[in-house]
N, C-alpha and C positions, 0 to 999 in steps of 0.2 A: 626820383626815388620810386616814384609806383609804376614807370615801367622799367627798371630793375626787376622787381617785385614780381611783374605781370612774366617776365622774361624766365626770371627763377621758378615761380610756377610751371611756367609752361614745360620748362627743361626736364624738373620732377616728372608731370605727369606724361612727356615719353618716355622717360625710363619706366616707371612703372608699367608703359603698358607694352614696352618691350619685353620687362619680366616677366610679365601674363601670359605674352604669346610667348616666348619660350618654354614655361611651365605647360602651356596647354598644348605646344608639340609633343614634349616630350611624355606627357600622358596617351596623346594621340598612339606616340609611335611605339610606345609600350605595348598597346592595345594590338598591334599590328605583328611585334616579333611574340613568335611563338616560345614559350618558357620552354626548358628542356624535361620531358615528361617520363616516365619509365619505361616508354619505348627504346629512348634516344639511350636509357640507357646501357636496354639490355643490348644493344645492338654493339655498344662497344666492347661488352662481355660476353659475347657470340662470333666464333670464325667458320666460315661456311669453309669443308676442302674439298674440292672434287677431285675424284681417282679418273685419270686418263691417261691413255697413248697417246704416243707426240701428234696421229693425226687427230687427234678430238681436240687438242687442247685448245686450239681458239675456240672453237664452239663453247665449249667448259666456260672458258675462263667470261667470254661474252654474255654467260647464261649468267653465272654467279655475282656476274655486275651487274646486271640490270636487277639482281633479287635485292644485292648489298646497297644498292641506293647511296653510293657514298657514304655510308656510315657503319656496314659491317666489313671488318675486315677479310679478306678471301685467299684460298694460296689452292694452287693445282698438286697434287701427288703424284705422281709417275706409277703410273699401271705396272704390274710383274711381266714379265714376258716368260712365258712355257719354258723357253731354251737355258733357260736360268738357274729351273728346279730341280736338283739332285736329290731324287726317292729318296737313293739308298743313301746317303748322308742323315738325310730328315729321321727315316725310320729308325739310325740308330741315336740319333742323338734324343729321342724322345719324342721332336716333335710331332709328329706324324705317324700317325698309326694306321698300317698300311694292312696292316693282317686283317684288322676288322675298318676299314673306311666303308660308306655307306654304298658310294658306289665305285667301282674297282675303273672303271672304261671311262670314267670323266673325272679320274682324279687330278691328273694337271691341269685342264683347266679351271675346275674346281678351286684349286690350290695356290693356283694364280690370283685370282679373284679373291680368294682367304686376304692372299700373301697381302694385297693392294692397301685390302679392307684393313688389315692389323696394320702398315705401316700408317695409313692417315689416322687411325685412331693412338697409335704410337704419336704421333706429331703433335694432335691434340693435349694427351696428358702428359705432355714436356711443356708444354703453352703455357700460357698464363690464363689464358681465357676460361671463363667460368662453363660456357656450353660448346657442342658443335654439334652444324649440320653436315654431316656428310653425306655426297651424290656421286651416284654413278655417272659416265658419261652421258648416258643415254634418257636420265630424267627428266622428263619434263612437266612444267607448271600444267594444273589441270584450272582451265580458265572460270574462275568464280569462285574456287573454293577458298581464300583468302576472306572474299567478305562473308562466307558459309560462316566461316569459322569467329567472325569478330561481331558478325553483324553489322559490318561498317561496308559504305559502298567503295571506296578507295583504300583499302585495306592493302598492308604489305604482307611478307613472310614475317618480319620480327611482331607484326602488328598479332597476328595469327599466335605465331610461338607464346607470344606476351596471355593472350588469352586462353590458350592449353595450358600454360604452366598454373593458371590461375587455379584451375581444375583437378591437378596430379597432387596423388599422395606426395606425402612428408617423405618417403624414400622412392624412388624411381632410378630407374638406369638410363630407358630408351624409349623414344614413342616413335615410330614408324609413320614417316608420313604418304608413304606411298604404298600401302597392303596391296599383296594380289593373292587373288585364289581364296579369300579368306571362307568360310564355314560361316558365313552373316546369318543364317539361319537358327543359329545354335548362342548368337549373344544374346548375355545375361549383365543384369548389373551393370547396363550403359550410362553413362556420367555428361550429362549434358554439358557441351562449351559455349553452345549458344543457339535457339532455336532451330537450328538448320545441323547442327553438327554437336557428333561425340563422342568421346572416350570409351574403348573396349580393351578387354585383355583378348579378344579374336583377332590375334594379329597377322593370321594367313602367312605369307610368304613375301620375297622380296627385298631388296637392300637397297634399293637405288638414290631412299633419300630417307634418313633418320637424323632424329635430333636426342643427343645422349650429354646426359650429366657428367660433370668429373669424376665423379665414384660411379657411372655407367662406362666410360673408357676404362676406369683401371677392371673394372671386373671384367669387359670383355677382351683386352687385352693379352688377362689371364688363359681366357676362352679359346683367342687365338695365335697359344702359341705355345702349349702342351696337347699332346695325344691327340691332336685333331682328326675326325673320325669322318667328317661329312662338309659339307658344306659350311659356307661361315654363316650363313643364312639357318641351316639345321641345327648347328651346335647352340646358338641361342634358342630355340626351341627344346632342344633336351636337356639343356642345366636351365630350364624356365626355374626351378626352385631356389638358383643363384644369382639371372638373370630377368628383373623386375621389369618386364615389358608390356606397352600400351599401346595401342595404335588411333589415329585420329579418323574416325569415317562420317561422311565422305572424305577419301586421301584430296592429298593437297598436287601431289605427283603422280603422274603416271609414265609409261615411258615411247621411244618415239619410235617404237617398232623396230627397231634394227634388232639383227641375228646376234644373240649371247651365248652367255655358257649354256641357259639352258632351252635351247632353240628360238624361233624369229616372232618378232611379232610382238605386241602388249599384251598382257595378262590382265582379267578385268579384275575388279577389286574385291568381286564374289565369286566363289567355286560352289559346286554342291557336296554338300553333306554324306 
């Protein structure tokens, strides 16, 4: 009877301390996976699209995966080709306003570049997606400014975004994250995102990589695709009274030198006054 007793004991006490050690794994292993944070989940309410020619698209598509990290979605837009655009169609239908466009000698390609910009922002607000980054082909990450912007040393692009958005007005369109040429001399009213980096409405010049609201697509949209006068990069500058824009300095992009619409080479991120 009492080694029965000694046997039944025993039996208990390795169950018990097998419950123990599965209880204390699984607190272990809790500790190890990472909870899903509000990074993880702006990233699935975020589509990165890059505008490119069939010869950039791997580069593009190469560039916006290693941003997307497996976790934001990404899709390529087919660039306009010149040979495509009929003035005299554009001009009467409205779109295009050719009697006063800004500049008369680089309106195709100009318009080209319009054309690209409005369809990926077109794609966008048919989406489901709550933000986008759009880039040029030619954008490229400026190395450091990610953890500028978070204050973190391994810092992503959603990690960055996640930390601008924390800083923007309750109404916003677009924050440019690659300014060039800007007038840095003359901001005012800067909005810290984190010791090293901040929010300006000095948003210089350049398109190659912005990050725009739902209601920043549909108003630029609008922007491009009645009476367009100049550039798509200028018309948001002259309806700034419709179009709420911000830019993040120091940019997060720069670009990788090659020849564009508006001649070769990077633009720095400051011009003079």
């Amino acid at each position: 009877e009492e080694k029965r007793l000694l046997v039944l004991l025993r039996a208990t006490a390795n169950m018990m301390a097998i419950a123990l050690l599965a209880i204390l794994f699984a607190r272990v292993q809790a500790a190890w996976v990472e909870e899903p944070g509000e990074s993880t989940e702006l990233a699935k309410r975020t589509v990165f699209l890059g505008i490119a020619m069939p010869d950039a698209v791997d580069h593009l598509n190469s560039f916006m995966g290693k941003l997307a990290r497996g976790q934001t979605h990404f899709e390529i837009v087919p660039g306009t080709n010149i040979s495509t655009i009929n003035l005299k169609q554009l001009e009467r239908s409205g779109t295009v306003d050719v009697k006063h466009y800004d500049k008369p000698f680089a309106i195709y390609s100009e318009l080209a570049t319009t054309f690209a910009h409005r369809d990926a922002v077109a794609r966008f607000v048919k989406s489901d997606y709550d933000y986008a980054v759009i880039f040029e082909d030619d954008a490229r990450m400026v190395e450091g400014s990610f953890a500028k912007a978070t204050g973190q040393d391994k810092a992503t692009l959603i990690d960055a975004i996640e930390a601008i958005m924390a800083k923007l007005p309750e109404k916003w369109h677009e924050v440019n994250l690659g300014r060039c040429d800007a007038f840095c001399a003359l901001e005012k009213a800067k909005v810290d995102i984190s010791k090293k980096s901040f929010l300006t409405r000095q948003s210089g010049w350049c398109a190659h990589a912005y990050l725009l609201s739902k209601s920043g697509g549909k108003q630029l949209l609008k922007l491009l695709s009645h009476n367009i006068s100049a550039s798509n990069d200028k018309m948001k500058r002259m309806k700034n009274a419709h179009f709420e824009r911000l830019s993040v300095s120091p940019r997060l992009f720069d670009q990788t030198g090659r020849c564009g619409v508006n001649g070769c080479g990077s633009a720095p991120e400051c011009g003079t006054a």
